[in-house]
C-alpha positions as semicolon CSV with decimal commas, in nm:
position;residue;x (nm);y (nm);z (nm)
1;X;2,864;0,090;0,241
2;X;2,908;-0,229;0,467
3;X;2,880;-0,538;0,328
4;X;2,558;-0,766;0,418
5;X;2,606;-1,166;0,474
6;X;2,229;-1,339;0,468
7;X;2,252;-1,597;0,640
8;X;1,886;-1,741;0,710
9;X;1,692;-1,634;0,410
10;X;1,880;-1,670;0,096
11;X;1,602;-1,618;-0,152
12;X;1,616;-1,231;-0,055
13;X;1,881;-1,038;-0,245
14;X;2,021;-0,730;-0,086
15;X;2,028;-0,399;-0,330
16;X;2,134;-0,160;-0,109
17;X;2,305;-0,162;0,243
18;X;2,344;0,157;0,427
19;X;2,484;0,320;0,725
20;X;2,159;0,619;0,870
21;X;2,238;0,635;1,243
22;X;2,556;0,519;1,458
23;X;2,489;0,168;1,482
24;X;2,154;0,157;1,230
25;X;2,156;-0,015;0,881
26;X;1,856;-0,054;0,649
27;X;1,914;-0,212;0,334
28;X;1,624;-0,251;0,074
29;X;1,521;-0,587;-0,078
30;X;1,439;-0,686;-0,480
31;X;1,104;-0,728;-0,351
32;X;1,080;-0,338;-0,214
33;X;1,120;-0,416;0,104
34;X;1,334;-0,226;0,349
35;X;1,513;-0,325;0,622
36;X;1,616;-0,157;0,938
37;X;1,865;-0,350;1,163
38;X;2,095;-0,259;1,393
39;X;2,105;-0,091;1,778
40;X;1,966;0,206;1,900
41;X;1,854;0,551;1,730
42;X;1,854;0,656;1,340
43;X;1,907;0,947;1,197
44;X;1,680;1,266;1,215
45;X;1,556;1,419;0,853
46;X;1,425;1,722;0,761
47;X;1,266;1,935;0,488
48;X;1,686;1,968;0,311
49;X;1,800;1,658;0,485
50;X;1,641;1,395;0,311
51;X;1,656;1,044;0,377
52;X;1,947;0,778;0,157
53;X;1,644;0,637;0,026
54;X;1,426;0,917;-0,022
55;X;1,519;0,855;-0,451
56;X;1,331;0,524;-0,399
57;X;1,094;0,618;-0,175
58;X;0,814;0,552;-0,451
59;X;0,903;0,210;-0,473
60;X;0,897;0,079;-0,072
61;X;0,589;-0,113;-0,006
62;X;0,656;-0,265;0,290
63;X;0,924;-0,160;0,596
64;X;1,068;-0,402;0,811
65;X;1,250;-0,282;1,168
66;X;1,450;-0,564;1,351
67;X;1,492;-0,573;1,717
68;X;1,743;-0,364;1,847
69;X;1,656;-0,046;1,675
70;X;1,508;0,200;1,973
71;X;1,421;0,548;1,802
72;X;1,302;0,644;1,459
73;X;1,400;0,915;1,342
74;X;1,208;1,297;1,179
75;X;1,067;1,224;0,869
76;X;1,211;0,896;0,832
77;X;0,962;0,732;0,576
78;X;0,893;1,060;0,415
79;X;0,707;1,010;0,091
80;X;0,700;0,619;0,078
81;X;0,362;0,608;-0,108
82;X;0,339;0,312;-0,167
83;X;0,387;0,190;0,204
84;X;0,050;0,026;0,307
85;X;0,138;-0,108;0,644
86;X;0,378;-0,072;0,950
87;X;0,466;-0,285;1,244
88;X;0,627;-0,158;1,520
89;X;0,838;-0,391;1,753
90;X;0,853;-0,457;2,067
91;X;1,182;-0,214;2,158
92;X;1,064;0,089;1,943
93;X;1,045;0,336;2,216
94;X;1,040;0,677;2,065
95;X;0,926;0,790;1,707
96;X;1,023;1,157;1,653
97;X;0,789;1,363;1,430
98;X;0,622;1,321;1,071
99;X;0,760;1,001;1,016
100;X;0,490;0,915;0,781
101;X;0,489;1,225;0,617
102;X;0,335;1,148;0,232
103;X;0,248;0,778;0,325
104;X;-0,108;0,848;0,167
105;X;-0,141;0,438;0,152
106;X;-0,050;0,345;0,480
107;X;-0,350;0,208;0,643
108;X;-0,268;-0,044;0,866
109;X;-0,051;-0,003;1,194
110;X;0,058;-0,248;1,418
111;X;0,230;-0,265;1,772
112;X;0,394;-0,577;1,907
113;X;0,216;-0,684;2,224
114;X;0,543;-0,699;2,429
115;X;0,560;-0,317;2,369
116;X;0,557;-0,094;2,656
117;X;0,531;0,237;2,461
118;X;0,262;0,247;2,190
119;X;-0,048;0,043;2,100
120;X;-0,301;0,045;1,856
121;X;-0,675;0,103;1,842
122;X;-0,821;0,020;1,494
123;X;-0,499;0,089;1,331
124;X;-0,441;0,421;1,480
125;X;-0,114;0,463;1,697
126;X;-0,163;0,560;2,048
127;X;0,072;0,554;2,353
128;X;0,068;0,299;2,577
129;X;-0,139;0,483;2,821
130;X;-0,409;0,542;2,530
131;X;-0,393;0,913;2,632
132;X;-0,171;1,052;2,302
133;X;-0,286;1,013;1,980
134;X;0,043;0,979;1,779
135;X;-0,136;0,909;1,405
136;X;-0,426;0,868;1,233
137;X;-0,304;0,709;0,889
138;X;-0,475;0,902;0,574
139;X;-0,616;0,623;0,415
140;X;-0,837;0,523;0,689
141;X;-1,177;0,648;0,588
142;X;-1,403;0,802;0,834
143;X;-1,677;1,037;0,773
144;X;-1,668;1,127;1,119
145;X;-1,401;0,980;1,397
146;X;-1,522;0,979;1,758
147;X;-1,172;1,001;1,931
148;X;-1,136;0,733;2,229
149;X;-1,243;0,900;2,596
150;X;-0,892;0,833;2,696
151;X;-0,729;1,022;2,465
152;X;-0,591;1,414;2,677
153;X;-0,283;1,494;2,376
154;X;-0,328;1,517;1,966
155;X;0,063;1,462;1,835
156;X;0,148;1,759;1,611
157;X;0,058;1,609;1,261
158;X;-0,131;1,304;1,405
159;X;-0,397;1,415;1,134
160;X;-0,209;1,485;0,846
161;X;-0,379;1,412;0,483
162;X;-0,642;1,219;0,688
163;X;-0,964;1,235;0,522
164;X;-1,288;1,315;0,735
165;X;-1,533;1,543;0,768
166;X;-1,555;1,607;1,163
167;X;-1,416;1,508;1,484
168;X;-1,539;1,496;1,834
């Protein structure tokens, strides 16, 4: 574990700090929060290769990922159930898949204009290009969804645990 200095907002107290890619960090907050700082690509995760913080997955609510982190990572939020909402920044270039896999709360996504990658249409992630739907979060309620005219490419698992009757 590396040490963390905080050095611009002192009323956060770090719990955890921990190395999950070469030059990634995430630590998670007293307020549930968790942190992902650093440069370039985290780890991948799978069904046996759970995430560090997979034991307090339950208690996340809200993930924060600095600047400087590129590429997350299979699986990476894997059963954070209490995680209601994500913003992506603006050098997030890749997401790998199921990242949200058991995020049955998350309902609101986000995209940093200045991103050249993905955007958002009422809180479901697209590419850039609006022509790959990426995910549909599960709490979003639609009795039908009428996917947008631009979209050509359904990510696999873009409509896990989502909850609707029909689309077309």
């Amino acid at each position: 574990n590396n040490p963390l200095f905080c050095t611009q907002d002192v009323s956060r107290i770090v719990v955890d700090a921990n190395q999950i890619g070469d030059w990634v960090d995430y630590y998670i907050s007293n307020e549930k929060e968790m942190i992902l700082y650093g440069f370039e690509t985290m780890n991948d995760y799978d069904e046996d290769n759970v995430a560090d913080w997979n034991d307090n997955a339950n208690d996340i609510t809200k993930i924060t990922i600095k600047d400087g982190v590129t590429s997350i990572g299979n699986f990476a939020f894997k059963n954070c159930i209490h995680l209601k909402s994500f913003h992506i920044p603006q050098f997030v270039t890749s997401f790998e898949r199921s990242i949200f896999e058991g995020c049955y709360n998350l309902r609101m996504l986000t995209v940093d204009n200045k991103n050249n990658h993905f955007q958002t249409l009422d809180n479901i992630l697209l590419n850039k290009n609006g022509n790959h739907l990426i995910y549909f979060p599960p709490s979003i309620q639609h009795q039908h969804y009428i996917v947008p005219s631009s979209v050509e490419v359904f990510e696999e698992n873009a409509f896990t645990y989502a909850s609707m009757k029909s689309i077309s």
